[in-house]
C-alpha positions in Angstrom: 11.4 9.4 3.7 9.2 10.5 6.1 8.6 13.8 4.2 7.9 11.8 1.1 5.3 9.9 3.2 3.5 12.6 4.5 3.1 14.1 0.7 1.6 10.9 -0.3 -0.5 11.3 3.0 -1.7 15.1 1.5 -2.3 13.3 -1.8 -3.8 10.5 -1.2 -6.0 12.5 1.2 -7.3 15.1 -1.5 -7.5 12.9 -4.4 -9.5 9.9 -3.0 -9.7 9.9 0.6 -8.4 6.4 0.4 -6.1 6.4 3.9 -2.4 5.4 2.6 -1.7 2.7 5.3 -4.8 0.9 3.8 -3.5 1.1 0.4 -0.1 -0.3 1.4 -1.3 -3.4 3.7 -3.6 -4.4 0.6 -0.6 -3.8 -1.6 1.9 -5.9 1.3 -1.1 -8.7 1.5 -1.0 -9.4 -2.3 1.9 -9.5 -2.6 2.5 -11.9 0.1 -0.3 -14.2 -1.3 1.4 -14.1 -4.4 4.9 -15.1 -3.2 3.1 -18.0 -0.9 1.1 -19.2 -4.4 4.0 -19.1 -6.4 5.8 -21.1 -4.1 3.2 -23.9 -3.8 3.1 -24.4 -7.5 
């Protein structure tokens, strides 16, 4: 896993120099909004 991590780390870091942990929380965020909205309704 870890491997496979620091890949997407090499990836992420040539192709947009967008860090990966940044990508994740926004990812973790939405997706937690979305489970909290859906529950409301």
């Amino acid at each position: 896993m870890k491997k496979n991590l620091a890949k997407l780390h090499e990836i992420e870091g040539t192709l947009g120099r967008i860090p990966l942990e940044f990508n994740l929380c926004q990812t973790k965020i939405a997706s937690i909004v979305c489970c909290n909205f859906a529950s409301l309704i």
